[in-house]
N, C-alpha and C positions, 0 to 999 in steps of 0.2 A: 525355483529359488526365489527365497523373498531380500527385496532392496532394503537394509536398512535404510529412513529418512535421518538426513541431520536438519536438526529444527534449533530456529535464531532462539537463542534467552532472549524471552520480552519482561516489562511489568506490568503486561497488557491481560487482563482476564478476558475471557470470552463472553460475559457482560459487557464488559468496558466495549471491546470490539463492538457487540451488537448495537451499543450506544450511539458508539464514534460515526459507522456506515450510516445510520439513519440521519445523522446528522446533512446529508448530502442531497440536498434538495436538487433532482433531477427535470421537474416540471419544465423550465428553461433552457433545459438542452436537445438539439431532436434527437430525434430514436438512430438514428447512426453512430452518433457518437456516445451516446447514453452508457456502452462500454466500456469505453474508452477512458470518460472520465470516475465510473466506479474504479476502474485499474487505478489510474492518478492518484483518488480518494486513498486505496488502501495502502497505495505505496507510501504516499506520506503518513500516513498513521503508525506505519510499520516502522518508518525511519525516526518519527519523533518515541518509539516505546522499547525501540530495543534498547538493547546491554551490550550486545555484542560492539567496540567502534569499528571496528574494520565493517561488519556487516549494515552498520549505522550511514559508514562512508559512501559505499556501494550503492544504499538505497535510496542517500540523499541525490546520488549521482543519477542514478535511474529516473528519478523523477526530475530532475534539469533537465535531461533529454528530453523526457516524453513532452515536459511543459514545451519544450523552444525544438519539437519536430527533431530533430537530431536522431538520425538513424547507425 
């Protein structure tokens, strides 16, 4: 059986995307958290492009947490 995905409306092309990530100068962070702050990165990108607000709210929220450790 296949999952349908529900995917957020963005205004975000998948250019734009590739753009926005490289934007993200990792050289300053060590390699432990180098993932850490990619996740951050795309969360905020994702919160400032979508259409959805509720999905908008959620993912401004998500990245409050992850900024101020909040489990």
């Amino acid at each position: 059986m296949i999952k349908k995905k529900k995917y957020i409306p963005s205004s975000l092309t998948p250019v734009e995307l590739g753009k926005a990530m490289k934007q993200l100068d990792l050289t300053s962070i060590p390699p432990a958290n180098r993932g850490k702050a990619i996740r951050e990165h795309l969360t905020k990108i994702m919160a400032d492009t979508v259409t959805d607000p509720e999905a908008k709210q959620k993912l401004r929220y998500a990245d409050f947490r992850n900024k101020h450790n909040f489990q």
